[in-house]
ROLUMKOL-790193 format. One line per 2 residues: number of its first residue (from 1); their letters; for each residue x, y, z of N, C-alpha, C. Coordinates in pm, 1 decimal. Layout:
! residues N
NUM> A> X:Y:Z:X:Y:Z:X:Y:Z ~ ...
This chain:
! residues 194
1> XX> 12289.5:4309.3:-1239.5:12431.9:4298.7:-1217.3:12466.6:4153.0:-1189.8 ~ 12582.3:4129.6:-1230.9:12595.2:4018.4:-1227.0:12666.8:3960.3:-1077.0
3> XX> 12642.8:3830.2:-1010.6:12685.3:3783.5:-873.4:12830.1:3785.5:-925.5 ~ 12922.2:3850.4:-875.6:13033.2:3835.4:-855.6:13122.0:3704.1:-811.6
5> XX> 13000.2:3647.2:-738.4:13066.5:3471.3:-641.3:12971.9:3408.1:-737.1 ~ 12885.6:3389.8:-835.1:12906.7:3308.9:-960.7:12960.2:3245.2:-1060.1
7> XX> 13057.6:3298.9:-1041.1:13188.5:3228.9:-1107.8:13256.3:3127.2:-1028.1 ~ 13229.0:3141.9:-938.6:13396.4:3051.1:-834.7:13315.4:2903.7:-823.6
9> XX> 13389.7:2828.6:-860.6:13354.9:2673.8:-834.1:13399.8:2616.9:-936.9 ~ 13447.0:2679.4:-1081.8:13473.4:2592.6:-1188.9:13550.0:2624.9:-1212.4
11> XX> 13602.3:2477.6:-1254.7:13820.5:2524.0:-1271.2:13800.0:2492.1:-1084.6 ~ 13761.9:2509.6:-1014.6:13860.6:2488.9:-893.1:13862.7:2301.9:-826.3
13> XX> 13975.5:2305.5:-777.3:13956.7:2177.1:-723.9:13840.4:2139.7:-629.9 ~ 13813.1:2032.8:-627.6:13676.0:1941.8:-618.3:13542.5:2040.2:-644.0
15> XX> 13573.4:2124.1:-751.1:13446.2:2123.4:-798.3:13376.4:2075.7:-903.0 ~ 13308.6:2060.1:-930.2:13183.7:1955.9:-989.1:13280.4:1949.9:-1124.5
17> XX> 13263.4:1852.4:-1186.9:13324.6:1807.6:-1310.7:13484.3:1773.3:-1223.0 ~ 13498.8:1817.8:-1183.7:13673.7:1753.8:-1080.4:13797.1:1812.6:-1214.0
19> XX> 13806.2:1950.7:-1247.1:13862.4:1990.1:-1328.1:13969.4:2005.1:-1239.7 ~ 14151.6:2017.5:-1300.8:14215.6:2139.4:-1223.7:14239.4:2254.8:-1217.5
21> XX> 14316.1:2301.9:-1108.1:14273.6:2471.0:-1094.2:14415.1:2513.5:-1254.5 ~ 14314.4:2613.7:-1293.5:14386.4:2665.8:-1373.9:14545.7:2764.4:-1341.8
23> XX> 14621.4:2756.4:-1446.9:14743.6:2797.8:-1386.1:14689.4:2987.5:-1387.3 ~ 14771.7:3024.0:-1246.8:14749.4:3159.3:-1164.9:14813.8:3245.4:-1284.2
25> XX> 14770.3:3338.2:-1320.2:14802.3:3458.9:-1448.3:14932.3:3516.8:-1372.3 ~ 15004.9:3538.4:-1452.9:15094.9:3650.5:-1386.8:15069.2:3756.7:-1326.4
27> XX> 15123.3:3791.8:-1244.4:15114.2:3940.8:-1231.8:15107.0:4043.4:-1355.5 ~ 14999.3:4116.5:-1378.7:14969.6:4212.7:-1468.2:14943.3:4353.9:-1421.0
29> XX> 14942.3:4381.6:-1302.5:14900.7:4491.7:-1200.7:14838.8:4497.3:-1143.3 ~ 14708.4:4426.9:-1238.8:14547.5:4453.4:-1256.7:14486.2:4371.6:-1122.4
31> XX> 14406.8:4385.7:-1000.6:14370.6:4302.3:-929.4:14239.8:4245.1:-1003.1 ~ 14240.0:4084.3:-932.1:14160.5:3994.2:-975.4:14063.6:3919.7:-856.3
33> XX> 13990.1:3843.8:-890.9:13944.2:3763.8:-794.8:14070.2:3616.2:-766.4 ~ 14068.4:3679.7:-621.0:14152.5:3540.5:-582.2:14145.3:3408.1:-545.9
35> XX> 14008.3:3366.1:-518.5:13980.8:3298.8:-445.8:14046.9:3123.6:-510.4 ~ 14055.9:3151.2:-642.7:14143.3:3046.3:-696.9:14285.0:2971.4:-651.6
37> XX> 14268.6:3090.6:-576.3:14413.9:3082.8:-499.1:14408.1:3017.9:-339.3 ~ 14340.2:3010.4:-288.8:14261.4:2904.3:-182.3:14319.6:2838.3:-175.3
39> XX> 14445.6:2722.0:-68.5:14434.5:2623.9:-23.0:14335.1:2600.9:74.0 ~ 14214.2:2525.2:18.1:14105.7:2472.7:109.6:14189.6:2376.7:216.1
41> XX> 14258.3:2296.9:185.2:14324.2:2223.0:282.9:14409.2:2275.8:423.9 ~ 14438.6:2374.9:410.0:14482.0:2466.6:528.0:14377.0:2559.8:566.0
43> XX> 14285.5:2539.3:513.2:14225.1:2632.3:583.8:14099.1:2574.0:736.3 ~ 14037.9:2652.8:842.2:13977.0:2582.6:918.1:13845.7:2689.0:1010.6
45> XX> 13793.8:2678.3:1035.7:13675.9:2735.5:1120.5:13656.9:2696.0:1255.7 ~ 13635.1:2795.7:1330.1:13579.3:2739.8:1503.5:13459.5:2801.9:1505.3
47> XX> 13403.6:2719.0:1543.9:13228.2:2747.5:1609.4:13192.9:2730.6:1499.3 ~ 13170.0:2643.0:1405.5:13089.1:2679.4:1239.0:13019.4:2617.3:1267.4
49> XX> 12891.5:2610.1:1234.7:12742.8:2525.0:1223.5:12826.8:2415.4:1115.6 ~ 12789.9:2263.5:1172.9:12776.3:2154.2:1090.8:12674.5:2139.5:945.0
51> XX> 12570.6:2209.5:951.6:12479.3:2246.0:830.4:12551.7:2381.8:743.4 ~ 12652.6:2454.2:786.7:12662.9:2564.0:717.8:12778.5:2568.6:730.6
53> XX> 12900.3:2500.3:697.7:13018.5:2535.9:709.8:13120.8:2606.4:580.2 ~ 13206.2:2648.3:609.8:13293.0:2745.9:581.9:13349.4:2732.2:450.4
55> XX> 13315.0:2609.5:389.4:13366.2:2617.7:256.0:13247.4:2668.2:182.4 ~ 13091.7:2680.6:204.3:12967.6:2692.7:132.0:13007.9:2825.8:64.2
57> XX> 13088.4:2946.2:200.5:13133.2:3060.0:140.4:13216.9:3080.7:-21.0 ~ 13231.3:2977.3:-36.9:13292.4:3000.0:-232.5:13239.3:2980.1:-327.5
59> XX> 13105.0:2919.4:-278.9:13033.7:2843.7:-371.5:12931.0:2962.1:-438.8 ~ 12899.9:3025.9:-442.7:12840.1:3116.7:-491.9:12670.1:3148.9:-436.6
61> XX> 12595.5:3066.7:-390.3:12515.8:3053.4:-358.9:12492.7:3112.2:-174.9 ~ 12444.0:3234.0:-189.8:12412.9:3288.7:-44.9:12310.7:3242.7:42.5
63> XX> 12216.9:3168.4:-9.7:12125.4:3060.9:36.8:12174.3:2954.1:156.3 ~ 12319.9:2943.9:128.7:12396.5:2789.1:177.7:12469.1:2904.7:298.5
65> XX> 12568.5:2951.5:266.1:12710.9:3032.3:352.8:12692.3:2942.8:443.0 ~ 12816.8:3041.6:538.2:12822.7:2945.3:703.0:12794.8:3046.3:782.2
67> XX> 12734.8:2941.1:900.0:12692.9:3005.9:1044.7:12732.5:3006.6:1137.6 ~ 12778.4:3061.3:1222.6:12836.2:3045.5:1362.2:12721.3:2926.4:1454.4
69> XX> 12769.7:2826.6:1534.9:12686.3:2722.3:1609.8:12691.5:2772.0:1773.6 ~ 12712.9:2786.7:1838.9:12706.3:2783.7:1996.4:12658.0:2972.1:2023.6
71> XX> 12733.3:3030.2:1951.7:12687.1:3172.8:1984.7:12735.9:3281.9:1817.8 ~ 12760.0:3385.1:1900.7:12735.1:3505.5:1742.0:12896.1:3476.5:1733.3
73> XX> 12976.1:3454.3:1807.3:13169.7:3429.8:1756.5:13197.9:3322.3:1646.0 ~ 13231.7:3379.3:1578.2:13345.0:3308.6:1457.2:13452.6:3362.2:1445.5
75> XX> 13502.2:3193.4:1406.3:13706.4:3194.1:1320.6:13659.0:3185.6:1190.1 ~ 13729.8:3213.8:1119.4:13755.2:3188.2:983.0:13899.4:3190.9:938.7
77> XX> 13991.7:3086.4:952.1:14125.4:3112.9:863.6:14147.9:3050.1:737.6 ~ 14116.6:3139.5:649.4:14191.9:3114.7:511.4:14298.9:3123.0:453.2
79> XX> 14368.5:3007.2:387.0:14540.4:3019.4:371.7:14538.9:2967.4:211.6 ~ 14637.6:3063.4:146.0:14612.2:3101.1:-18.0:14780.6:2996.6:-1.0
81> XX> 14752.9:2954.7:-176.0:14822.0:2869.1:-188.1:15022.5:2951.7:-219.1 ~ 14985.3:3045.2:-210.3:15130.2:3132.2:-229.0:15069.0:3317.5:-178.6
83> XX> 15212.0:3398.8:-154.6:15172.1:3503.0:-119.7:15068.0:3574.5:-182.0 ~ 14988.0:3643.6:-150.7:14943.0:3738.8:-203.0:14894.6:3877.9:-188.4
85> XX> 14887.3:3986.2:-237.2:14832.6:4159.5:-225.0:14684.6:4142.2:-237.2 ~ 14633.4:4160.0:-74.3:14474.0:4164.2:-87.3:14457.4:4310.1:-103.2
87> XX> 14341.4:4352.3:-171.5:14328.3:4502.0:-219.4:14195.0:4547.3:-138.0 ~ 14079.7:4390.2:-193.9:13975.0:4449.7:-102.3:13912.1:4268.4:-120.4
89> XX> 13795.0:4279.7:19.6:13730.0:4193.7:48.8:13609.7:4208.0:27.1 ~ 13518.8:4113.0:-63.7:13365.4:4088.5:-50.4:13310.1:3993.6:32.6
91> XX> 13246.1:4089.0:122.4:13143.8:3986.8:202.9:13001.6:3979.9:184.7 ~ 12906.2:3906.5:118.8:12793.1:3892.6:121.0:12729.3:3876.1:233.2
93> XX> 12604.7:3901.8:281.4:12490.2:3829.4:341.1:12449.8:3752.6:321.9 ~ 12399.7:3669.9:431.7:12349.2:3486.7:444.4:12203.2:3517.7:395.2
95> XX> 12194.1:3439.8:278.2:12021.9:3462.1:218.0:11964.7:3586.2:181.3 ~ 12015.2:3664.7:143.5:11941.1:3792.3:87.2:11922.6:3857.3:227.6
97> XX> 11988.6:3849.7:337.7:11958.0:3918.9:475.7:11801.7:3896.5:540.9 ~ 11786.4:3761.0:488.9:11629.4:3757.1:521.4:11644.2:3765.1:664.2
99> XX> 11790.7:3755.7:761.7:11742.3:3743.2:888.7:11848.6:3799.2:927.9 ~ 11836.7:3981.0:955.6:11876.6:4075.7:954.8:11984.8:4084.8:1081.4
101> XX> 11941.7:4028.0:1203.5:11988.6:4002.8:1336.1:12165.3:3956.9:1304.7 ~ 12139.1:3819.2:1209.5:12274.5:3745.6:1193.9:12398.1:3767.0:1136.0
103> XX> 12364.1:3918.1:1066.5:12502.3:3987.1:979.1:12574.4:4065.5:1100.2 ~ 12703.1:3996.0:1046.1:12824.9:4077.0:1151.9:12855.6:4218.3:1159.2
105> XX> 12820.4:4251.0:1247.7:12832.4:4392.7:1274.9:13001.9:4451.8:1282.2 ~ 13109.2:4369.4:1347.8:13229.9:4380.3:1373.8:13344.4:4226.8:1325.2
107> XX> 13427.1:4288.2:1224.4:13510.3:4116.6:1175.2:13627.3:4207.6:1229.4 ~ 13753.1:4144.0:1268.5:13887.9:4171.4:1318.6:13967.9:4055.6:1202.5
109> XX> 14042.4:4116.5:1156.7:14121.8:4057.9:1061.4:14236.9:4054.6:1077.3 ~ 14307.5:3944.0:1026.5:14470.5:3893.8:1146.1:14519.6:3850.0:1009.1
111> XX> 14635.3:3898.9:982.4:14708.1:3856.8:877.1:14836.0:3792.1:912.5 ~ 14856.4:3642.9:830.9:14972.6:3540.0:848.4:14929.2:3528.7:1022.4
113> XX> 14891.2:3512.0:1088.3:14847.1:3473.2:1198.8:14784.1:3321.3:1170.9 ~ 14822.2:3205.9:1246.1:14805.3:3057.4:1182.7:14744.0:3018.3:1337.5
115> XX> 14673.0:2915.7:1290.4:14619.1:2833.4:1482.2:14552.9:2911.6:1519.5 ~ 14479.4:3053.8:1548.1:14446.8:3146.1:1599.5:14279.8:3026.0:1645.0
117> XX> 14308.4:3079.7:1772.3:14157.5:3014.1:1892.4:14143.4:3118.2:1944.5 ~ 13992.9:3098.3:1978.2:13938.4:3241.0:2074.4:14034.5:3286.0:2145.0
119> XX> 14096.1:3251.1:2236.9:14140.2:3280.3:2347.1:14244.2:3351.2:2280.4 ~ 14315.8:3344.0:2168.7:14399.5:3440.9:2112.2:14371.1:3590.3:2052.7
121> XX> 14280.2:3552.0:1977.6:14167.5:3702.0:1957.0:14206.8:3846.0:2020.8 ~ 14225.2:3807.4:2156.4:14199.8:3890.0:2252.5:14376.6:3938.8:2329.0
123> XX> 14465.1:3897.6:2293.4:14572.9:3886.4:2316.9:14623.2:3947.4:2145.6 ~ 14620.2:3926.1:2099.6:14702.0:3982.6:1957.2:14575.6:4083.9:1891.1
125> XX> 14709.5:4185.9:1857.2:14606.2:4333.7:1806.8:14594.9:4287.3:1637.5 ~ 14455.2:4322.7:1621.7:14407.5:4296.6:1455.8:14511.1:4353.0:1340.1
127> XX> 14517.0:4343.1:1260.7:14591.4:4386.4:1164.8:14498.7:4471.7:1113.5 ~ 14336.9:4439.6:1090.5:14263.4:4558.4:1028.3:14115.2:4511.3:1124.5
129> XX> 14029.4:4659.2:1163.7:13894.7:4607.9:1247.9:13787.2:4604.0:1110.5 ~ 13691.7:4552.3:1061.8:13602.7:4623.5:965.4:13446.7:4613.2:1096.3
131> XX> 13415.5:4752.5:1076.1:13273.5:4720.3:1127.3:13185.0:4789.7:1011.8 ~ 13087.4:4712.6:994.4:13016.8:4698.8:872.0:12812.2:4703.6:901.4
133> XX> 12831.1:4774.0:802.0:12658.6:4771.3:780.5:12597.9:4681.2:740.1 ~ 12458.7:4650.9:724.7:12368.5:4598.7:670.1:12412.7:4596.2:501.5
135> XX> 12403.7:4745.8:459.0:12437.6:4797.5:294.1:12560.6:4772.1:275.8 ~ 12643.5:4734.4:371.9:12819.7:4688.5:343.5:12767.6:4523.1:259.8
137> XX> 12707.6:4470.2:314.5:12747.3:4318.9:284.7:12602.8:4284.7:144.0 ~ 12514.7:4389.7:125.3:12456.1:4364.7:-19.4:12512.2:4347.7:-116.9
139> XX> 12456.7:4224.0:-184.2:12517.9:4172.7:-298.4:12561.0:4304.4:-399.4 ~ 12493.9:4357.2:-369.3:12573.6:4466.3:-537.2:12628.3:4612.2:-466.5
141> XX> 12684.4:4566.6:-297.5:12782.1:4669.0:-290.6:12900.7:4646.1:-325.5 ~ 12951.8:4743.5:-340.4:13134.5:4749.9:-339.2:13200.3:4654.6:-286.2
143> XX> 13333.8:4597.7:-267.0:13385.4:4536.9:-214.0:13446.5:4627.6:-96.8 ~ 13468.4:4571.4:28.2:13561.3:4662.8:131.6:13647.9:4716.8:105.9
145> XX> 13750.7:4772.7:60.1:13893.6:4811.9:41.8:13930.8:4842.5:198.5 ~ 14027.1:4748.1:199.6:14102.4:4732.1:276.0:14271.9:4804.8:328.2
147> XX> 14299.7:4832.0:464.3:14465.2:4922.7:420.9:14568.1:4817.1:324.1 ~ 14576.0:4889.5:225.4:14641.9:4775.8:116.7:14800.5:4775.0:146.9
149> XX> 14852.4:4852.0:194.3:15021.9:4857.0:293.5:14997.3:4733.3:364.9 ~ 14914.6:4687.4:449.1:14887.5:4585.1:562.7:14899.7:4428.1:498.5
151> XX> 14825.0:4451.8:327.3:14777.2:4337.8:309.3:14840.0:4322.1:204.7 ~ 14960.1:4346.7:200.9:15090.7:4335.7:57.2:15148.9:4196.1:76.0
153> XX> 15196.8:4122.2:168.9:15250.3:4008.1:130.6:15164.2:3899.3:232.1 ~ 15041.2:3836.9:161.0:14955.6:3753.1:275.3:14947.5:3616.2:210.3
155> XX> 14950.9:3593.1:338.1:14981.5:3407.8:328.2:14853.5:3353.1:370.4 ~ 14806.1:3419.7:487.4:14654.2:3347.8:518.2:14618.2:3475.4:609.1
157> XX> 14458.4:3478.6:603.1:14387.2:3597.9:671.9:14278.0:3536.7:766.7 ~ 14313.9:3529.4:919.4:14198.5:3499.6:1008.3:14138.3:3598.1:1012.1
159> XX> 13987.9:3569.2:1027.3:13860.0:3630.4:1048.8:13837.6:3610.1:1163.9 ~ 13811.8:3699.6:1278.5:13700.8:3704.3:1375.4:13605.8:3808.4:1371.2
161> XX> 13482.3:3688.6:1349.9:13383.6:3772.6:1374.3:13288.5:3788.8:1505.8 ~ 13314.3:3907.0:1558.2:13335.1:3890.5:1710.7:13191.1:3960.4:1782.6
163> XX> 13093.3:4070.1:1660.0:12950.7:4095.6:1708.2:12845.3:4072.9:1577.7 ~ 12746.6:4089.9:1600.7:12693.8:4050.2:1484.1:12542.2:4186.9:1536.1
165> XX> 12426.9:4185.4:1443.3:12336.0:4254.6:1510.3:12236.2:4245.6:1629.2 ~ 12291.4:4160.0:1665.2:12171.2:4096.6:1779.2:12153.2:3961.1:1780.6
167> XX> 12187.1:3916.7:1664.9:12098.7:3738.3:1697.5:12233.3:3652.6:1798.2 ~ 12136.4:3529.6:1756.7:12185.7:3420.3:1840.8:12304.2:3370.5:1791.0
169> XX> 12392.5:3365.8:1637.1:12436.2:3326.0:1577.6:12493.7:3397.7:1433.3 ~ 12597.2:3412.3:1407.0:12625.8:3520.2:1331.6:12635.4:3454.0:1124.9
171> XX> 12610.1:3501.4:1038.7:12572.6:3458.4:914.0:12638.4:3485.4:800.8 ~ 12718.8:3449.7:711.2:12749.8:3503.2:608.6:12738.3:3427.4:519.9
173> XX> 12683.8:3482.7:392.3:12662.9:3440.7:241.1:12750.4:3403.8:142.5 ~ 12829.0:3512.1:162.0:12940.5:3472.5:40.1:13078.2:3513.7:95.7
175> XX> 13205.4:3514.3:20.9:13368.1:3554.5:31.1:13465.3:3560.9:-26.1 ~ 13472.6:3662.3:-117.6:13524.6:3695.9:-228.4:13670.5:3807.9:-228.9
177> XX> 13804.7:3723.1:-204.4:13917.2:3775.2:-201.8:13988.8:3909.2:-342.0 ~ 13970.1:4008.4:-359.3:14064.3:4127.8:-467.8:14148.8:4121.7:-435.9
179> XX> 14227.4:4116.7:-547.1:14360.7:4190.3:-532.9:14443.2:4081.6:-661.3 ~ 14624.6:4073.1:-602.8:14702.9:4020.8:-695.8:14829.2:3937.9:-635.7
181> XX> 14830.4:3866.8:-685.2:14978.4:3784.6:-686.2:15089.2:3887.4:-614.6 ~ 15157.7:3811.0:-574.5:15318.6:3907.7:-525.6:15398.6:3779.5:-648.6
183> XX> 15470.0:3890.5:-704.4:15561.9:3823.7:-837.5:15691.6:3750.7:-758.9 ~ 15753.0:3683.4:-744.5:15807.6:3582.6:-685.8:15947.7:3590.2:-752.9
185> XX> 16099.2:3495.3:-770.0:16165.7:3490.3:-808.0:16173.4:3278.8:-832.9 ~ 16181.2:3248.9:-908.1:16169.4:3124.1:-901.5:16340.7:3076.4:-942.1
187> XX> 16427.6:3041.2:-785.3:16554.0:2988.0:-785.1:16589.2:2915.9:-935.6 ~ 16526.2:2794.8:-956.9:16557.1:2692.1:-1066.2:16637.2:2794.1:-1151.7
189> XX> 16496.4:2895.0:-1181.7:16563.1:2996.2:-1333.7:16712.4:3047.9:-1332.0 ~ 16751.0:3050.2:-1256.1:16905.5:3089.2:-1221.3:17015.3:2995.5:-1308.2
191> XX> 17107.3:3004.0:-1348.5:17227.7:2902.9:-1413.1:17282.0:2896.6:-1264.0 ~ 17419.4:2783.4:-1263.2:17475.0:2784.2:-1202.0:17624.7:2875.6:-1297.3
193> XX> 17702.3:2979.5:-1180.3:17788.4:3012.1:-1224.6:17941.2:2974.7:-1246.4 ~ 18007.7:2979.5:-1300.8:18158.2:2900.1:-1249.5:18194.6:2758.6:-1322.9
């Protein structure tokens, strides 16, 4: 089967060859991989390991991902360059799960929620909990499906990942956004009347 996060890096900005991102398809119904849709520039991590940080997650390679540094808690906020309908989320494992301890047992997911620091976590109720298996985050499972009512008009989705299985430090491999565009109205197209 083929890696699903094998694809993402070309066509996107600063990836290798320094192509630009290709223009976003219309809405067709059909959900797609979004991750094209990424503003890396808004986006940010707390607690990420300096060797493993948070952009490695697009790159396709589960070898690299990011790690949580001081303990098993991670942020993750990702902010897409226009709205979008998340349908479902892929999360890989860090390295083929060679180190079983470090996969997140519990992520809390916060939608259009911006700035979010620990200390907020705990004060604002999740928009969705996922607690997840070992067989949740194998490369050739399913993607999560997610409550798709919740995740109809998203601008950016914080991650906390708040237990993991035991270790010292919590791990993920890959991060792979489903779903579709929200179709927009673009003012310009309008005449003026009168």
């Amino acid at each position: 089967m083929m890696n699903p996060m094998a694809a993402l890096g070309g066509g996107m900005p600063g990836a290798a060859g320094g192509a630009a991102a290709p223009e976003a398809p219309s809405d067709d119904g059909k959900n797609r991989d979004l991750n094209d849709m990424i503003d890396k520039s808004r986006c940010y991590a707390r607690n990420e390991s300096s060797q493993y940080p948070w952009t490695n997650l697009l790159i396709g390679d589960t070898r690299l991902g990011c790690k949580s540094d001081a303990d098993e808690q991670l942020i993750l906020h990702v902010e897409f360059q226009e709205f979008i309908k998340v349908h479902s989320i892929k999360l890989t494992e860090f390295n083929l799960g060679r180190d079983p301890s470090e996969t997140p047992t519990i992520i809390k997911l916060y939608v259009n929620r911006c700035n979010m620091g620990f200390e907020d976590v705990e004060d604002v109720d999740p928009t969705q909990v996922l607690e997840l298996t070992a067989a949740d985050l194998k490369e050739d499972a399913d993607p999560i499906k997610l409550k798709f009512v919740k995740f109809q008009r998203v601008k950016s989705i914080t991650f906390f990942i708040e237990e993991n299985d035991g270790g010292d430090v919590s791990a993920l491999g890959g991060l792979q956004f489903i779903g579709r565009t929200v179709a927009t109205t673009n003012m310009k197209d309008f005449k003026k009347q009168g």
